[in-house]
N, C-alpha and C positions, 0 to 999 in steps of 0.2 A: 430385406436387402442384404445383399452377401457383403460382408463385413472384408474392408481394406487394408492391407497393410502401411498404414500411413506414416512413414518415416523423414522426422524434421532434415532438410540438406541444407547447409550453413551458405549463407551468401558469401560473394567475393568480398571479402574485408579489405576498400583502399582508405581508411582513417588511417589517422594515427596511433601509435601506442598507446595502451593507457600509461595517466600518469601519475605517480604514488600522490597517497593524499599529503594533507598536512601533516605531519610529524605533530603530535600529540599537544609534543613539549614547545614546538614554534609560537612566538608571540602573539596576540590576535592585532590582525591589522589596523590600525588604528582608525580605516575609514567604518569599521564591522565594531567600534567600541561601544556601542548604543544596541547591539544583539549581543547579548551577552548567554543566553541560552534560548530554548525553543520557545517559551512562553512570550520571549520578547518579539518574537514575529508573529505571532499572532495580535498583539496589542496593536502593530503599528498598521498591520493591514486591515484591521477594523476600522483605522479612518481612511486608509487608502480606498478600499475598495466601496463601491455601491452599498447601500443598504441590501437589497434583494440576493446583490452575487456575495458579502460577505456572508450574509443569513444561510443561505444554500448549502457554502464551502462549512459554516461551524455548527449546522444544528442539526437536532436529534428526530425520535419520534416520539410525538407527545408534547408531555413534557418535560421530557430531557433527563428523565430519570438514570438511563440508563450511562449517558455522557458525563454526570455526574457521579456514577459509581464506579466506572473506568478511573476514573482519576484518583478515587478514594481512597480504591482497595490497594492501593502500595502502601498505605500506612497501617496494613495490616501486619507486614513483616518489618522487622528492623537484622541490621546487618551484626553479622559475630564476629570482630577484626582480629587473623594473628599477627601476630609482629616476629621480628627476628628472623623473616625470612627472604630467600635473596629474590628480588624482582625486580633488581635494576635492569635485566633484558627481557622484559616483559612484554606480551606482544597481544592483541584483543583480535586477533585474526583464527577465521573458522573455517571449516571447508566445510559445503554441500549441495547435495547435487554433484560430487567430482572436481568443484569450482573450489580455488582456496581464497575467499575474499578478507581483504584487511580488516574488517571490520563485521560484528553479530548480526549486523541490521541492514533492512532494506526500504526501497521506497513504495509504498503500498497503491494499489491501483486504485483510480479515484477519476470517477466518469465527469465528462465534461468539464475535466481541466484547465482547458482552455479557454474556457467564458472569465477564468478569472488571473491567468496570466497568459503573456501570448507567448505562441509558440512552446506552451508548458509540455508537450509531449516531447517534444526534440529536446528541450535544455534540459528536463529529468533526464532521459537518457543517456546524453555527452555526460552531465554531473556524475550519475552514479558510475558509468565508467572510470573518467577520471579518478572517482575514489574508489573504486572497483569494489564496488557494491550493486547487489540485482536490484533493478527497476522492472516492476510488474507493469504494462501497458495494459490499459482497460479497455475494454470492448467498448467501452459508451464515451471512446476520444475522437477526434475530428482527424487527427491526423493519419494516416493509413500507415500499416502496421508496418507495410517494407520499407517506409521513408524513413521509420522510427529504426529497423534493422540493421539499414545503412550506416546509419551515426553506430549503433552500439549492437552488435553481432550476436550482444548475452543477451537480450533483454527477455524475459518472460511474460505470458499474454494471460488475460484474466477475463474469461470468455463464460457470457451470458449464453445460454441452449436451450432451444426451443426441443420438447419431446418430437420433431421430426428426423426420421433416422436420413433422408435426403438433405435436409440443413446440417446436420450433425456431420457425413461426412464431406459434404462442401467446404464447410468452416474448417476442419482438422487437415484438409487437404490446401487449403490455403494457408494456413498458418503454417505446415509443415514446409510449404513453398518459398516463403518469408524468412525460412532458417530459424525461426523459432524452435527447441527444445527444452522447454520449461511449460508446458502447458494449466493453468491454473482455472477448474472450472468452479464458476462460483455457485454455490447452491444455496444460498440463506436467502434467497429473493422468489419464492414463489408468489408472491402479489405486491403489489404497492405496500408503501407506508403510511401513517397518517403524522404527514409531516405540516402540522399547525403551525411553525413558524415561517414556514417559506409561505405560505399565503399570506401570511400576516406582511409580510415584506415585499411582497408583489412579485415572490419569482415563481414563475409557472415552465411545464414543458408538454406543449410546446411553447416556445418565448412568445408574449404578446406584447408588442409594444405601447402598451397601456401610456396614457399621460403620467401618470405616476412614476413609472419604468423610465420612459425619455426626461424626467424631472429629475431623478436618481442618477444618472447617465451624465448629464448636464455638468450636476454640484459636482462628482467626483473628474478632471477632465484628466485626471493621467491614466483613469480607466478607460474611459472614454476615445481619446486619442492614443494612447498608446498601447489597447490590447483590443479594443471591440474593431476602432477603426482601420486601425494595420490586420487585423487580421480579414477585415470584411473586404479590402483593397487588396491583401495580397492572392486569395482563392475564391473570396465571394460570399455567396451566403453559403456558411459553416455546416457540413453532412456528419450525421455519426455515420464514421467511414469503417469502423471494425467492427460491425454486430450483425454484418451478412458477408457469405459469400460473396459477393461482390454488390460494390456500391452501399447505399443507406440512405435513408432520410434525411430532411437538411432537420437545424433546428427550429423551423417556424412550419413545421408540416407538423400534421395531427397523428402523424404516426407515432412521433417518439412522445405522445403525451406518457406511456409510461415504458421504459423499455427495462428488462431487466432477465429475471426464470420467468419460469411460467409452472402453476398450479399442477400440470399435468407431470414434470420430468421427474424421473424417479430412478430408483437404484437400479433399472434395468436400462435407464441408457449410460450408464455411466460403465456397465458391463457391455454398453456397448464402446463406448470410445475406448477402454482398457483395448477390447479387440483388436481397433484399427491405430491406434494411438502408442509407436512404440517409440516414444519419446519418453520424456517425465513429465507423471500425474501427478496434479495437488488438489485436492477438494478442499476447497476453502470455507467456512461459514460452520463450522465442529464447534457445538455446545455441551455434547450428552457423551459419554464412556462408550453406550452403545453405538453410536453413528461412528465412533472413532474404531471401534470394532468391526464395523461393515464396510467402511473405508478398508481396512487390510485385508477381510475377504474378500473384496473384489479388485485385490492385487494396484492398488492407490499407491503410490509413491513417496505423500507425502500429505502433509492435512495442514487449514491452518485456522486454530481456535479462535473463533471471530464472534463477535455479537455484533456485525458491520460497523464499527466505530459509534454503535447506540443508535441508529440511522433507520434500523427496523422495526423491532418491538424493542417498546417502553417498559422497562422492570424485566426484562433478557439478564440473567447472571453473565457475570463480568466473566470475561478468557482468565483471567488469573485466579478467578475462585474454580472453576474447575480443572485448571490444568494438570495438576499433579494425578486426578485421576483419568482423563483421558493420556495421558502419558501413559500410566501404567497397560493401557489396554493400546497401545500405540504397535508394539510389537518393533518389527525392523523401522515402520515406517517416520520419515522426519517429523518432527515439530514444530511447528511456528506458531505463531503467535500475534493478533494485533490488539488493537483499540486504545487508546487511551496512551501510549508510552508518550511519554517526552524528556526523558531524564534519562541518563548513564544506568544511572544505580537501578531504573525501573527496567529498564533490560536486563541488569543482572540477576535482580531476583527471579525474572521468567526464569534467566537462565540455570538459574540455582534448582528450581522449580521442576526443571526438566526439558522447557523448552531449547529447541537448536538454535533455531533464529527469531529474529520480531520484525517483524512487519509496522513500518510506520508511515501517514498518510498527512493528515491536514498541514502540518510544521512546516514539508515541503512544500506542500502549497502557498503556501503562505512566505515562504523566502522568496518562490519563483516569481511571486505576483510586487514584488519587494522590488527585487533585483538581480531576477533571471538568475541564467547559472551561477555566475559568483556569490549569489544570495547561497545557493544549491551548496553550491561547494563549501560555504563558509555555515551554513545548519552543519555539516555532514562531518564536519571537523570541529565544532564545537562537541557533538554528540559523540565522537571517537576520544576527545579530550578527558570528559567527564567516565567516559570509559577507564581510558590509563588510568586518572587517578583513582579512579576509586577498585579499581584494580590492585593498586598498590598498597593503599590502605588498608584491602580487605587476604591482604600475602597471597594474589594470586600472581604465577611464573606464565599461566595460558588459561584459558577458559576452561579446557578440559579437569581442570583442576578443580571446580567450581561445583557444588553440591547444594543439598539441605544442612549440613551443618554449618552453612553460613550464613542462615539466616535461623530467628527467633520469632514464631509467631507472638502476635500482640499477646491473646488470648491468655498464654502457658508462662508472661513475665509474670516475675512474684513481684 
């Protein structure tokens, strides 16, 4: 098939401006005094939400080894503070992609969003706007991509590819339609997972409404009524709406029993979207130096060190034990970085590390499924806070500033 030149055209933007976040230093609202960092919204949406849809949104493959070592390996570095220097106008604001956002971080694309807060594709959106930070939309969301571009014109898409080069430019030619230019293909998913806790908790896909499931549904009713039932009354029964060309499976069809890569795509389609694809590329799901090296020969944009949030393989090395050497083989191309962050300071040492930006997922989930955007807004302002400060602490003036000589591996303390 003769390869397209497929170039993103930005929709009519009639929103509003964005609007600056919170100011670092502003108080926290005193209705947000009980979320005091990211771990606090995940405690509280463990009794909000269902057994099955909590299980889904927080577990691993296996068992959970891998969920477990994302979190770890920050305490493999500790911070080197100088003092005596001026950072009273100090600012955690990065540019990339072209884009200058307030803040290092983003919100990570995360399928089926929407089973565990409603409306979660549209209110990530507006949120990271407002705080003018990228929200990556996932292929495996209900909500269709251009409804998502309306609200917020940045947004970047995180796009599941089957090895057909007629699906491949269908998809790219849609998504460039939508005014999307950020295109994110994900590669770490060539098969399912063996994810033992989501059986153990009764969440399947496709959904079956098992007595157990409708039991679950029952106990929790602000899940119940205010995200399954408002969503099932306002469009119906729920379609992964971005993983085709047009249209998708709903969720109670056996198609989407697993939807993700597929076994066959390989580095020769990915030299194919380069072709038709002159937006910006990011190959997300980079473990190895070499893939991070074959990502810039075949002219990638951009990559982001991922072991899927622990989600795939069990005992996967954590993005932060390899980064510093796929960095080095990184060349022009950006860096990002997810899994595991939920702390200021664990952004920082990506960033010290070499990484550009960090990529973060579950936390906002878990605010959206809380308390919608203003949950959105007030994660996204606590996480900019512990930025400042520890910014300050550590005599940084700008990020650019930020290096390996600010951190101390565990290892090399005497």
């Amino acid at each position: 098939m003769t390869a397209l030149s497929i170039v993103p055209t930005r929709p009519t933007d009639t929103s509003s401006p964005a609007v600056s976040p919170v100011p670092a230093s502003a108080p926290i609202p005193r209705l947000w005094g009980r979320y005091l960092n990211l771990d606090d919204f995940e405690a509280a949406a463990r009794r909000r939400l269902p057994h099955a849809i909590y299980g889904y949104a927080s577990g691993g493959a296996a068992d959970g080894g891998a969920i477990r070592s994302n979190r770890d390996v920050f305490g493999r570095w500790h911070f080197v503070t100088r003092i005596l220097r001026d950072v009273a106008s100090r600012t955690p604001a990065r540019t990339l992609f072209g884009h200058r956002y307030d803040v290092p971080f983003g919100i990570a694309p995360m399928g089926a969003s929407a089973v565990a807060a409603f409306d979660a594709d549209l209110r990530m959106a507006r949120a990271a706007r407002a705080a003018n930070l990228p929200f990556v939309l996932s292929a495996n969301s209900i909500t269709p991509m251009e409804a998502v571009t309306a609200v917020n014109p940045d947004i970047w898409f995180a796009a599941y590819l089957p090895p057909d080069p007629a699906h491949i430019e269908g998809m790219l030619a849609r998504v460039a339609a939508a005014g999307v230019r950020v295109l994110v293909v994900t590669a770490d998913v060539p098969a399912g997972s063996n994810r033992e806790a989501e059986r153990r908790n009764g969440y399947t896909m496709p959904i079956r409404l098992t007595p157990r499931l409708i039991a679950d549904g029952i106990t929790h009713p602000h899940w119940l009524l205010g995200t399954a039932a408002r969503t099932v009354a306002r469009q119906g029964v729920p379609v992964i709406s971005n993983i085709q060309p047009r249209g998708g499976p709903g969720l109670f069809s056996r198609q989407v029993s697993f939807i993700g890569g597929d076994g066959a795509f390989t580095w020769d389609h990915v030299r194919q979207i380069r072709r038709s694809w002159q937006g910006t590329l990011v190959l997300k799901g980079i473990l190895s130096p070499a893939d991070a090296r074959l990502a810039r020969q075949h002219g990638v944009d951009g990559i982001v060190v991922s072991n899927h949030g622990g989600r795939q393989l069990d005992g996967a090395a954590s993005p932060m034990d390899v980064l510093g050497a796929i960095r080095d083989e990184s060349g022009d191309m950006a860096v990002l970085v997810d899994s595991g962050f939920r702390r200021g300071g664990d952004i920082l040492k990506a960033l010290a590390l070499g990484a550009d930006f960090v990529l973060i997922g579950r936390p906002f989930l878990y605010a959206a499924a809380l308390a919608g955007e203003p949950g959105l807004r007030h994660a996204a302002a606590l996480l900019r806070r512990e930025i400042d400060l520890d910014m300050a602490q550590l005599g940084l003036a700008s990020l650019e500033e930020i290096g390996p000589d600010c951190l101390l591996e565990r290892a090399t303390m005497q």
